[in-house]
C-alpha positions, 0 to 999 in steps of 0.5 A: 180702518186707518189710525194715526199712530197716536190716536191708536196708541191713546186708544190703547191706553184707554182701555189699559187703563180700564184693564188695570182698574179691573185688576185693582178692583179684584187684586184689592179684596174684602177682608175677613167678615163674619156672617153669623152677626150682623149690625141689626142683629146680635147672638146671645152671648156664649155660657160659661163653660161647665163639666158635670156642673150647669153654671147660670152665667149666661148673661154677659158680664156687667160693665168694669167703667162707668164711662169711657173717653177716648182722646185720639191723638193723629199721627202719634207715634210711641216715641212722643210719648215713651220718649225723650220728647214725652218726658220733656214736652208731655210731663202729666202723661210722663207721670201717669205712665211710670207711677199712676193707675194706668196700663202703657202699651205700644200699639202696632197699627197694620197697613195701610197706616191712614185714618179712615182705616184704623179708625174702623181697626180701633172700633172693629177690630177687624183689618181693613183692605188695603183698597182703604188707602183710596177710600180714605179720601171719601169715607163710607158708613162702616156696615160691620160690627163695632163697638160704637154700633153695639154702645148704642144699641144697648142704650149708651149715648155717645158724643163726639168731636173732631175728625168728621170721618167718624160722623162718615163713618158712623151716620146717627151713631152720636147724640152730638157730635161736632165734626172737621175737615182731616184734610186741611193739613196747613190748619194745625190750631183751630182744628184743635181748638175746634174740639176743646172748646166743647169739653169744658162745657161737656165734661161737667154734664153727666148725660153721656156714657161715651166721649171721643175726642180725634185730635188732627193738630199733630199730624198736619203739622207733620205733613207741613214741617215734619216731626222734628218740627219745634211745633211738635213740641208745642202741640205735646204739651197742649195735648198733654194739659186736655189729658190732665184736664180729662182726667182731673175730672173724671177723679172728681167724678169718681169721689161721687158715684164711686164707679171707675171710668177708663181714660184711653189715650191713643193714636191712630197711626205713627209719622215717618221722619219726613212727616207723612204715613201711609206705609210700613216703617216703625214710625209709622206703625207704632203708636202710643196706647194707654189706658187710664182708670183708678181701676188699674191698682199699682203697688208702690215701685212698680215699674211698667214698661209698655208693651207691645200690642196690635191695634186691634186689640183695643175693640175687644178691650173697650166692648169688654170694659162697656159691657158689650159682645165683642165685634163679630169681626175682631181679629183682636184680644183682650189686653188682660192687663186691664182685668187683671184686677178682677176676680179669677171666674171674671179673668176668665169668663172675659176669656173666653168670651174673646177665645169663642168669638175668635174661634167662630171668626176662624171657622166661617174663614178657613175650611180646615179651622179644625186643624189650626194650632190656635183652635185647637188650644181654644179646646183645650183651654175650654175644657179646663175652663169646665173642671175649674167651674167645676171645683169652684162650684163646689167651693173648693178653695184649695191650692189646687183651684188656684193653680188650675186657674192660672193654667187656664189662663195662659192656655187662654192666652195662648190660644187668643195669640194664636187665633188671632194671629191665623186670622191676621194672616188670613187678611183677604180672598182674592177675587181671582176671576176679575183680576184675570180679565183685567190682565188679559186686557193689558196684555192683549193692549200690549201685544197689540202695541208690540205688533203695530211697531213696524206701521205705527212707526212708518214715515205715514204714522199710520196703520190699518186697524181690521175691524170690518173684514169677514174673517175678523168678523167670524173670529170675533163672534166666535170668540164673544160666544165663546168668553160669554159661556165661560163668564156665565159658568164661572159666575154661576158656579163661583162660591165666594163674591165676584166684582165681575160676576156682580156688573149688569149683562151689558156691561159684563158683555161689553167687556167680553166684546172688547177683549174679543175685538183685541184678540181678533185684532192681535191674531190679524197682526200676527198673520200679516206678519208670517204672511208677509214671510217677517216678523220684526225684521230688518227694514229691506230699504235699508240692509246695512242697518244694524244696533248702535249702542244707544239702541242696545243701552234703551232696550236692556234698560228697559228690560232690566227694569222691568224684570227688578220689579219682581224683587222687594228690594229693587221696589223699595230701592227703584230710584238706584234703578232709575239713577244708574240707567241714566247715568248710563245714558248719559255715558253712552251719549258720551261715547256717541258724542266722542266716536262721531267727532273723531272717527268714522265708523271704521274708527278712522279720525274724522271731523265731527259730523253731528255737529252743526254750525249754529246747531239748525234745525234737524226737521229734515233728519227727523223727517229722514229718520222716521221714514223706516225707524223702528224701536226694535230695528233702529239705524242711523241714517248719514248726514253731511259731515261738518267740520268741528272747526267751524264751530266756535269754541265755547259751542264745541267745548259745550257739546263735549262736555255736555254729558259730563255736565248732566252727570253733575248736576244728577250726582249733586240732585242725588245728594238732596233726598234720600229717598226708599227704606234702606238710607231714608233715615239717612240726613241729607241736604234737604234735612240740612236746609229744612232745619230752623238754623238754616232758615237763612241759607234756604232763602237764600237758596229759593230766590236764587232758585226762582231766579234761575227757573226764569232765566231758563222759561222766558226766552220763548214766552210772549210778553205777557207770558214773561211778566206773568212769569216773573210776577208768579215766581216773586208770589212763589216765594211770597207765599213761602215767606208767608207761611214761615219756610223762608224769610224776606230780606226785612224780615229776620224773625219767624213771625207769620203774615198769613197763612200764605192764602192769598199770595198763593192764589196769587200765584194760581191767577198768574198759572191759569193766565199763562195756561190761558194763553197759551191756549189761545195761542194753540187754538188761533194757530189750528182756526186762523191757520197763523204760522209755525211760530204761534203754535210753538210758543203756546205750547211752550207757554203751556208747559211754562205755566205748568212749571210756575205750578210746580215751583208752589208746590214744591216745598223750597228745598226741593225749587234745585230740583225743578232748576235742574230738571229744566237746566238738564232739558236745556242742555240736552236740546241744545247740544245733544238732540240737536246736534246728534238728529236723534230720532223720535223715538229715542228723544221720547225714552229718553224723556221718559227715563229722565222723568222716572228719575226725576220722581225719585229726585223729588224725594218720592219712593214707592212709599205711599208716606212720601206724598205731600198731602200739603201741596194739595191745599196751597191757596185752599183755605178750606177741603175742597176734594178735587182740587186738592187731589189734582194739586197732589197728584201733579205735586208727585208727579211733577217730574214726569208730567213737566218732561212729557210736556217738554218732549211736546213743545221740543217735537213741535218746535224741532221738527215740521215732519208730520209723523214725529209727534204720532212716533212720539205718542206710541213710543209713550204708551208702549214705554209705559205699558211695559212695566205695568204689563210685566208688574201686573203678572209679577203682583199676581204670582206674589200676591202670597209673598210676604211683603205683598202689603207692604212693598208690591201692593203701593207699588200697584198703587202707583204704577196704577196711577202711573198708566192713569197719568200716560192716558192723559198725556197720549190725549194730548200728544193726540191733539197736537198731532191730529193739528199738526195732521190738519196743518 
């Protein structure tokens, strides 16, 4: 069966796409659980440890508080509150921590630093997969144990208010409840408003045992402005009075029962320096916890420092002070300074409660448990335990009681840190059957790409797919049966859970057909290959063809990238990678430039022979060009010499300097964000024009900006398309006057219009206009068969429409970064792509490089905090799931969407050879297939590394989004080349 190369190459994305969702799905796995306690179904509590005397204390211990409140604050490191800006901003909380009755700890949350997974490690006290990340934007119903399950099975009522992924997290779990939207992150008021207007009300009821209140204000205004932000300092001290309010009348409360409460302020992850969480810095996992109660007694002069805790500790701490078994699933351990207090046979009675929950967790998860340090201090500690039960029963009073009891209590504390330390870092199984079938897909689709070069790069773009012959026939059934019988073994003997295994017949058998269709198809390429006497040689028609420097430059790049992602610290610091390739682009395109205008390739002084009086069309070298290229055998074909002479000054001068230019404007985009782990915390322009002193100069910057952005998009638009365009861009910065990032010229305060809904949506009527029309455009030039020049400005207009799109999306700072990007693509079609007659393939990489630094230059990094979650409700004013997440992806992925679409309309613009779009799309999705191919192999012989959580498994995340993207922009590279196929 023939394809064209771009129908085959899109072909082979989709199903690398489905590859790569296998191996997520597997490479992302289940935490640790415990079987023994399920949410119906409790154990009876463990006895109290006993040597040579029985104890009765089989029950377990009565609760410490009378009620509880928890006031989780979102985004609240430990710095707003332990710091200088707690003591400025936060002063009644700032009191409690230094002289009141309460326990500060600074609690370290674990990856991923989202809400929907630490809100499970706050009640579980379980670790939560990494996979969490993705879920967090639609929640499910937590089915483990946790302590808000255990609260209402012992009859507590529980009332909360605030993010509603609790009320998805816990379904009929509260006896009212009042729940908002997280995501809406431009809304940093009402959403707060929304919880406090219950608690007057609420606070004087006594019909509840459990109140939590998630507080959103802070993080959106992270998200939106940072944490530098002045407003920060105004929801400080909104939050600090609810604290004084809550508190007050818990005291007052307590006068009258004379029963302690607990008041726990905390929040669920940290902030970065640019706002965002998702990743591992120390500002996104250290958070603020404090425990307040009139139980905690302080001595006058005691000085507390908070101390450092995991997160999951709280569940323990809470189910312990409610009265309730601690969650069968905690990897956590009582914070003892909460019971500190009480009795020794308490202190240690709470003890070991948490050390044989933990060690029973330990043995359902490791087979050698036995042999573990912590479980064998757990021992330890209990038979001690037993010889003080033992003299306490007896009532032996005695220094020798006292003693033995403090003995006891460190070996429980030693035992509970190293329990729960073994289970931390038994975080997940791996689902290693799954994972291997989606990277046998991927690597197959990329032998397969590999293999196809010599066809799918032809002068016809098109190559013959054996699907129907009798020996393929016979391999494939062969191969079906054979994978069939292994699938059925493997499931049938697997001892741990399997995705794969899981599927239906049909779906397991379509799998295996498929791998077996890409096997076949790989053995028939490889056999025409050694049965044609080459593989990957030389073209015959052209023997003299050999490897210019640009080739050489493409194909180490290329290589080297792929073999840094195998290192955590070229992941972290990917955007280096990126900057130097193209920076070296740019030089060897220099040299190309200088030896074609001065010399001949025996170095012999000539006149330039790649430049073109006018710079015309280079369809005829294109066409010449795709006639025999090959990515792994590329040639350079001859062309007419011009004289440089003929040409007028400011045009050669242009084409010298070209490179140099590029190199400028890459140098000065490098200078406006930082971006990885190592310089982030750097300051950099974009820090200096995001500050409020320098409101002015931003302002200044975006119009100037906007106005540039038109001058370069307009000179091929239709009419209409300009007007649109220059009406969308005064609505761009419209919206961003709106909302407070810049100023208009008659406006010299801060004061806000509106919330910037309307100018945006504004601005999104005038996107779908242009993308409308040039629609239109695409389909009148494939139905009326309209001339070359309608198809060429509607795809152009396309692209125009998507670059109006970015221009709202991109905060204001970062507008140079889309006028660059369109300046560099300007230049480099006029004076060096035409100029120079670069054939298909190499035009295609060198779009895909730019791209990939264009991603870094927007201030992304393989830090899942670097997404602007703000982007995805601009004209939203309220959550709508899938247009915020589509307004979020292209948002991140601007840079190498706007360059792909670029490479459409230049291909379709610069060339009427049939073939050029088709080189184009394979030469795509092979660039593309690389790195994931190479990191999929990479992640699965890492996947014990140290920081496979932290660096390798975003980048997963990323690459996984990556090759989701690359599907749709072959799919549009298909269409265009399927019409220029039919014209």
């Amino acid at each position: 069966m023939r394809l064209r190369s771009g129908t085959f190459a899109a072909c082979c994305v989709v199903i690398e796409v489905l590859g790569v969702a296998l191996f997520l799905r597997g490479f992302f796995p289940t935490p640790v659980r415990s079987s023994s306690r399920t949410e119906h179904q409790a154990e009876p509590p463990a006895p109290e440890p006993s040597a040579g005397a029985s104890s009765n204390w089989t029950k377990l211990p009565p609760p410490l508080f009378r009620k509880v409140v928890i006031m989780l604050i979102d985004g609240l490191r430990d710095d707003f509150v332990f710091g200088s800006k707690g003591v400025k901003f936060m002063p009644y909380t700032t009191y409690l921590v230094e002289k009141g009755a309460s326990h500060s700890f600074v609690a370290e949350a674990k990856l991923p630093t989202v809400t929907m997974p630490r809100i499970k490690a706050l009640m579980t006290g379980s670790l939560p997969g990494f996979i969490d990340v993705v879920r967090n934007l639609n929640s499910p119903a937590v089915l483990e144990d946790n302590v808000i399950t255990q609260a209402e099975a012992a009859g507590k009522r529980i009332i909360f208010y605030g993010d509603e992924t609790w009320v998805k997290l816990f379904p009929r779990h509260f006896v009212e409840y009042d729940g908002t939207t997280s995501f809406f992150v431009s809304d940093y008021t009402e959403v707060d408003d929304n919880v406090t207007r219950h608690l007057d009300k609420v606070l004087k009821r006594g019909d509840w045992d459990v109140l939590i209140l998630h507080y959103l204000g802070l993080d959106h205004i992270g998200h939106v402005s940072g944490p530098s932000s002045p407003l920060i300092g105004h929801k400080l001290r909104e939050m600090d009075s609810i604290l004084m309010k809550i508190h007050t009348s818990l005291l007052s409360e307590e006068r009258e029962t004379l029963v302690p409460n607990l008041l726990v302020l905390c929040g669920d992850h940290g902030m970065s320096e640019t706002g965002g969480h998702g990743a591992s810095s120390v500002e996104e996992l250290n958070t603020a916890l404090i425990l307040i109660s009139s139980a905690f007694e302080r001595k006058p002069g005691d000085i507390r420092r908070p101390k450092h805790v995991q997160q999951t500790d709280l569940a323990a701490t809470l189910a312990i002070g409610l009265g309730l078994p601690i969650p069968g699933n905690s990897v956590g351990s009582l914070l003892f300074p909460t019971v500190e207090g009480r009795p020794v046979r308490e202190q240690l009675r709470f003890l070991h409660l948490n050390a044989v929950q933990l060690s029973k967790l330990l043995q359902e998860n490791v087979p050698s448990y036995t042999k573990e340090p912590g479980f064998e201090q757990f021992k330890m500690s209990e038979r001690l335990h037993g010889n003080w039960i033992r003299l306490y029963l007896e009532e032996n009073n005695s220094e020798v009681l006292f003693n033995l009891g403090a003995k006891v209590r460190r070996q429980y504390l030693d035992a509970l840190r190293t329990l729960s330390l073994s289970l931390s870092r038994q975080v997940a199984q791996y689902d290693i059957y799954s994972m291997l079938v989606g990277t046998v897909m991927v690597l197959e689709v990329l032998a397969l790409l590999l293999l196809s070069i010599p066809q799918a790069l032809s002068s016809k773009a098109e190559l013959e797919v054996p699907l129907w012959s009798p020996a393929f026939s016979l391999l494939f059934y062969l191969m079906f049966l054979v994978l069939s019988a292994l699938h059925v073994i493997v499931c049938t003997s697997a001892e741990s859970s399997c995705y794969f295994c899981g599927l239906s017949w049909l779906t397991a058998g379509g799998v295996m057909a498929l791998i077996s269709a890409l096997l076949c198809a790989v053995v028939s390429a490889l056999a025409k290959m050694f049965a044609a006497g080459k593989f990957l040689s030389k073209n015959p028609a052209h023997p003299k063809a050999r490897w210019s420097e640009l080739d050489v430059l493409i194909l180490l790049g290329t290589m080297g990238h792929v073999l840094s992602l195998g290192a955590s610290s070229f992941i972290e610091e990917e955007h280096q990678t990126w900057y130097f390739l193209i920076n070296t682009l740019c030089l060897a395109l220099c040299h190309e430039i200088y030896r074609n205008c001065f010399l001949r390739d025996d170095c012999e002084p000539q006149q330039c022979s790649h430049v073109e009086e006018g710079f015309v069309s280079t369809a005829p070298a294109l066409q010449d060009r795709s006639i025999h290229c090959n990515m792994l055998e590329p040639h350079r074909v001859s062309k007419d010499p011009t004289s440089l002479d003929t040409l007028r000054g400011c045009e050669k001068w242009m084409v010298l300097a070209s490179p140099w230019v590029i190199l400028t404007c890459c140098r000065l985009l490098r200078s406006l964000n930082q971006t990885g782990v190592q310089w982030a915390h750097r300051p950099d322009l974009g820090h200096w024009l995001t500050s409020s002193d320098h409101k002015a100069a931003l302002s200044l910057l975006a119009a100037l900006s906007l106005i540039v952005i038109f001058a370069l998009v307009q000179r091929r638009c239709s009419l209409t398309s300009k007007i649109a365009m220059a009406l969308g861009l005064l609505g761009v910065y419209c919206y961003r006057a709106a909302i407070g990032n810049v100023l208009f010229p008659w406006q010299q305060d801060s004061k806000d219009i509106s919330k910037g809904v309307i100018e945006a949506r504004f601005v999104h009527v005038f996107v779908l206009g242009i993308l409308f029309t040039g629609t239109k455009d695409l389909l009148k030039s494939q139905v009326i068969a309209a001339d070359f020049t309608i198809k060429t400005v509607g795809l152009w207009e396309i692209y125009s429409g998507l670059v109006l799109l970015a221009a709202l999306l991109f905060r204001p700072h970062n507008l140079p970064v889309l006028v660059f990007s369109l300046f560099i693509q300007t230049v480099m079609t006029q004076f060096i792509w035409k100029p120079l007659r670069h054939d298909a393939a190499e035009i295609t990489i060198m779009h895909y490089w730019f791209g990939q630094a264009f991603f870094y230059f927007q201030g992304n990094s393989n830090n899942i905090a670097t997404v602007d979650v703000s982007a995805g409700f601009v004209g939203l004013d309220t959550y709508m799931e899938v247009p915020a997440m589509f307004l979020t992806a292209f948002a991140t992925f601007a840079g190498p969407v706007l360059w792909a679409s670029h490479l459409v309309s230049f291909l379709s613009s610069e060339t009427s050879s049939g073939s050029a779009l088709g080189h184009a799309c394979f030469c795509y999705a092979l660039i593309c297939s690389f790195p994931v191919s190479a990191y999929i192999i990479l992640v699965t012989s890492l996947r014990y590394h140290l920081f496979i959580w932290s660096v390798f498994s975003p980048k997963l995340l990323y690459e996984g989004m990556h090759i989701l993207i690359t599907a749709a922009i072959c799919a549009f590279f298909t269409a265009m080349d399927q019409t220029n196929a039919k014209s």
